[in-house]
KOLKOL-363582 format. One record per residue (C-alpha): residue in three letters; x, z, y negated. Coordinates in Angstrom, 3 decimals, m for minus. Last residue first. Layout:
BEGIN
+------+----------+----------+----------+
| resn |       xx |       zz |       yy |
+------+----------+----------+----------+
|  ALA |        X |        Z |        Y |
...
+------+----------+----------+----------+
***
This chain:
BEGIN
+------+----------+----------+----------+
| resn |       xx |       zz |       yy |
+------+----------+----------+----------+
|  UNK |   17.880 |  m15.414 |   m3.744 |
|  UNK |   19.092 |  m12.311 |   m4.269 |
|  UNK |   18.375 |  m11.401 |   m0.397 |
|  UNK |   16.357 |   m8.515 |    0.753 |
|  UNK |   18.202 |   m6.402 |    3.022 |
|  UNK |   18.159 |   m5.892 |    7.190 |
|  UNK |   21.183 |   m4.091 |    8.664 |
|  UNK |   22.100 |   m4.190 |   12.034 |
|  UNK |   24.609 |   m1.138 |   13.368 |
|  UNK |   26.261 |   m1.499 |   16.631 |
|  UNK |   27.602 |    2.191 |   17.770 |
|  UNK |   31.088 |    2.669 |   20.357 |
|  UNK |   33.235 |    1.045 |   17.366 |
|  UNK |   34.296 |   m2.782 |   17.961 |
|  UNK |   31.346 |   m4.226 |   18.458 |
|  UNK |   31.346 |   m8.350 |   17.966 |
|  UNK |   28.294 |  m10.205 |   18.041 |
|  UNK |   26.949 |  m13.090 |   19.338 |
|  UNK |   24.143 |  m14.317 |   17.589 |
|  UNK |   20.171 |  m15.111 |   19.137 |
|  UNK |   17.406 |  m16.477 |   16.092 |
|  UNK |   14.100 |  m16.199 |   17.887 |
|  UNK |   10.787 |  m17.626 |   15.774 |
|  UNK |    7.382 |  m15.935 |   15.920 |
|  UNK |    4.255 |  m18.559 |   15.071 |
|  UNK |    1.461 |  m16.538 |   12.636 |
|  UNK |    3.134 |  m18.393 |    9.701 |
|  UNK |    4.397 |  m21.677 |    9.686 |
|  UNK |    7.937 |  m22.231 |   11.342 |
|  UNK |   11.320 |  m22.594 |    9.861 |
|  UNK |   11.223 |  m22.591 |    6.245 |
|  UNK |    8.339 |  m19.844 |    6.647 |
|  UNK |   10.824 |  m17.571 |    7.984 |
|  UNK |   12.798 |  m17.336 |    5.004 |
|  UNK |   16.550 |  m16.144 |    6.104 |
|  UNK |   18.730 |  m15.726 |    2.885 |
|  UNK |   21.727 |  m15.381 |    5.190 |
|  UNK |   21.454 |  m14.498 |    8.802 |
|  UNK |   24.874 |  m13.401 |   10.308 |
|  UNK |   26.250 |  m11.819 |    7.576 |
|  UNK |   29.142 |   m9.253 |    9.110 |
|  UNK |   29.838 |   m5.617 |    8.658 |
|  UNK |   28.899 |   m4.765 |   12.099 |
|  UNK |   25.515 |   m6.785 |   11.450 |
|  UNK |   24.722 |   m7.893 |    8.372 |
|  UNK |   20.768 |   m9.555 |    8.562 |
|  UNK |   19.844 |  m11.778 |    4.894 |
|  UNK |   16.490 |  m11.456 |    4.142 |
|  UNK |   13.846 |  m14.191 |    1.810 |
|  UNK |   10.085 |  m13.081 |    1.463 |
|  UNK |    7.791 |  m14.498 |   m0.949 |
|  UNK |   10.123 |  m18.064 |   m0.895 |
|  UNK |    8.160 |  m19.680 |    0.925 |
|  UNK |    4.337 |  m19.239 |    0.631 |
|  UNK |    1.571 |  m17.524 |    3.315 |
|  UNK |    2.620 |  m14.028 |    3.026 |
|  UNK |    0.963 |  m11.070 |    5.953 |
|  UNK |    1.956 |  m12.515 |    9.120 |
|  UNK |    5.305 |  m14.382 |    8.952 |
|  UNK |    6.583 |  m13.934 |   12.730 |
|  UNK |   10.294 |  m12.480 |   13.507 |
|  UNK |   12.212 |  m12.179 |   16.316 |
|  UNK |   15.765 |  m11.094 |   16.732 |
|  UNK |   18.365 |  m11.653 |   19.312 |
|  UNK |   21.490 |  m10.266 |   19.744 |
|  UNK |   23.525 |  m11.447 |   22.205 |
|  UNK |   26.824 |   m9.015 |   22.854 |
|  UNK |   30.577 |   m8.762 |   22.656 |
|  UNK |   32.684 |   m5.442 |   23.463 |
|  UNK |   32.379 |   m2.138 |   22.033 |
|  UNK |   30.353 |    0.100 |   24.852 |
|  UNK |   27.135 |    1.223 |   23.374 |
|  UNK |   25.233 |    4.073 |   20.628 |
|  UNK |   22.468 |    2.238 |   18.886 |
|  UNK |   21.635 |    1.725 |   14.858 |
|  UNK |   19.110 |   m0.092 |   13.358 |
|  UNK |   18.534 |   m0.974 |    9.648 |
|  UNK |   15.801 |   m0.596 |    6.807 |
|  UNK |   15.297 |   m2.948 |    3.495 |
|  UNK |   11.544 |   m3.375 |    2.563 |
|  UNK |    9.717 |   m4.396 |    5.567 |
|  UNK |    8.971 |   m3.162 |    9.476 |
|  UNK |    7.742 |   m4.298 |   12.419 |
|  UNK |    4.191 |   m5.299 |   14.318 |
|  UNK |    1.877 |   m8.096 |   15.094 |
|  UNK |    5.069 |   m9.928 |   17.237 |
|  UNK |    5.422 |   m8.338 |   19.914 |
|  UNK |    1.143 |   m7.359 |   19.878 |
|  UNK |    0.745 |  m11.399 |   20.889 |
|  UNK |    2.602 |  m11.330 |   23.514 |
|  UNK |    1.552 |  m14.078 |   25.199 |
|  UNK |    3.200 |  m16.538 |   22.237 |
|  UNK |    3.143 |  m19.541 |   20.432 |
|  UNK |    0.442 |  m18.819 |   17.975 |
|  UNK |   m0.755 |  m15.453 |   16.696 |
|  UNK |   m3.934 |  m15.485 |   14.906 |
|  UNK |   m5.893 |  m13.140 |   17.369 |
|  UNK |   m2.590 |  m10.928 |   15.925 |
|  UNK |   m4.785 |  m10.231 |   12.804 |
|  UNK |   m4.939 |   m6.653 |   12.612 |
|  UNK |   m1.445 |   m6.939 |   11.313 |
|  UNK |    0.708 |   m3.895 |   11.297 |
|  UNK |    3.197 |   m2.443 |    9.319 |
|  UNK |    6.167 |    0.146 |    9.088 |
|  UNK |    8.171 |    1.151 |    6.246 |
|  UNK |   12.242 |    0.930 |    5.488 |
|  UNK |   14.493 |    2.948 |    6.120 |
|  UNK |   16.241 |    4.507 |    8.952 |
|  UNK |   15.549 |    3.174 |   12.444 |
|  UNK |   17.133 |    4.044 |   16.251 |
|  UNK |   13.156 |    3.806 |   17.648 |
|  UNK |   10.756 |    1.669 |   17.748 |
|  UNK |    8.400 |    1.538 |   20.782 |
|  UNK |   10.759 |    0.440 |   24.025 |
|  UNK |    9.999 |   m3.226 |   25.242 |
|  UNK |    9.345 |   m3.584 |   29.080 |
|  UNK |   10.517 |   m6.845 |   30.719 |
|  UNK |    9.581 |  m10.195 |   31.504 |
|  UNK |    9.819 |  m12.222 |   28.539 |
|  UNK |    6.410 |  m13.687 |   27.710 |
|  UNK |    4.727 |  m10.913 |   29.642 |
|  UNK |    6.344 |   m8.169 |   28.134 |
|  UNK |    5.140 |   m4.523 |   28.000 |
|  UNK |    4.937 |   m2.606 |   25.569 |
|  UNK |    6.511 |    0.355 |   23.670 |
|  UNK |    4.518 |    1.377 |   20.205 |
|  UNK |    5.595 |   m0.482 |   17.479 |
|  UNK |    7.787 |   m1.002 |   14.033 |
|  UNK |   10.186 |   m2.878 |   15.985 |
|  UNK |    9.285 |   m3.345 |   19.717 |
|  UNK |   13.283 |   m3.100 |   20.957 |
|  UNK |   15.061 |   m4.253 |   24.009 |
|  UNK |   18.348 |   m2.898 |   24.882 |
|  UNK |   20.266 |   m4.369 |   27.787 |
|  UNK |   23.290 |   m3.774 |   29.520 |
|  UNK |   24.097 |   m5.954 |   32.737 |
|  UNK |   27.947 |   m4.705 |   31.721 |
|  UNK |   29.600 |   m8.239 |   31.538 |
|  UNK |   26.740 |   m9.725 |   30.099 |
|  UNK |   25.718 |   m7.854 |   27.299 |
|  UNK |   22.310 |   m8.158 |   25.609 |
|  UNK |   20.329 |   m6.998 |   22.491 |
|  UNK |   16.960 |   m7.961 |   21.876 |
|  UNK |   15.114 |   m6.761 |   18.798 |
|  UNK |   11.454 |   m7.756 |   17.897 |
+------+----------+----------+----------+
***
């Protein structure tokens, strides 16, 4: 799941990664089906009955692994991003580790989601970001560690 907010311009982009569009009950608004990709492979759980946490169970049942980033055209100027994530296929730290760049900038390193909650429970991690060219660009990579 990929948020992205600015203030000052009431612009919002809000992102079903690796999914069809949906709507939001847990955060009131629509969520478009994935789209401004390039790498990277989609999956789905059929599990999502397992999903804790959360109405929106399907948010969180879907997205994409291996390495892969997005890209959208906006206005340069300071945003929220937010990203969501939910461990539903490996049950051990340590199986998956990612660091997110965005803009040229780490702003998740070696992020294991299982350090923070047990599987099956989606976590939000919200940055403020800095766009300085009229396109943000998020990048998602396995870490070394």
């Amino acid at each position: 799941m990929l948020m992205l907010f600015q203030p000052a311009f009431s612009y919002e982009l809000h992102v079903n990664c690796g999914g069809d569009s949906l709507n939001s009950r847990d955060y009131g608004f629509p969520f478009g089906a994935d789209t401004g990709f390039s790498g990277g492979e989609t999956y789905r759980t059929q599990q999502a009955h397992l999903m804790i946490d959360t109405i929106d169970r399907m948010l969180y049942c879907t997205g994409r692994k291996g390495c892969f980033a997005y890209s959208f055209p906006v206005t340069p100027g300071w945003y929220i991003l937010r990203l969501g994530f939910s461990e539903t296929i490996l049950h051990a730290t340590g199986q998956r580790v990612l660091s997110v760049i965005c803009e040229g900038d780490t702003i998740l390193k070696d992020l294991d989601i299982l350090t923070h909650r047990r599987g099956f429970y989606p976590v939000v991690f919200a940055k403020a970001v800095e766009v300085i060219d009229p396109q943000i660009d998020i990048e998602f990579a396995a870490s070394d560690s």
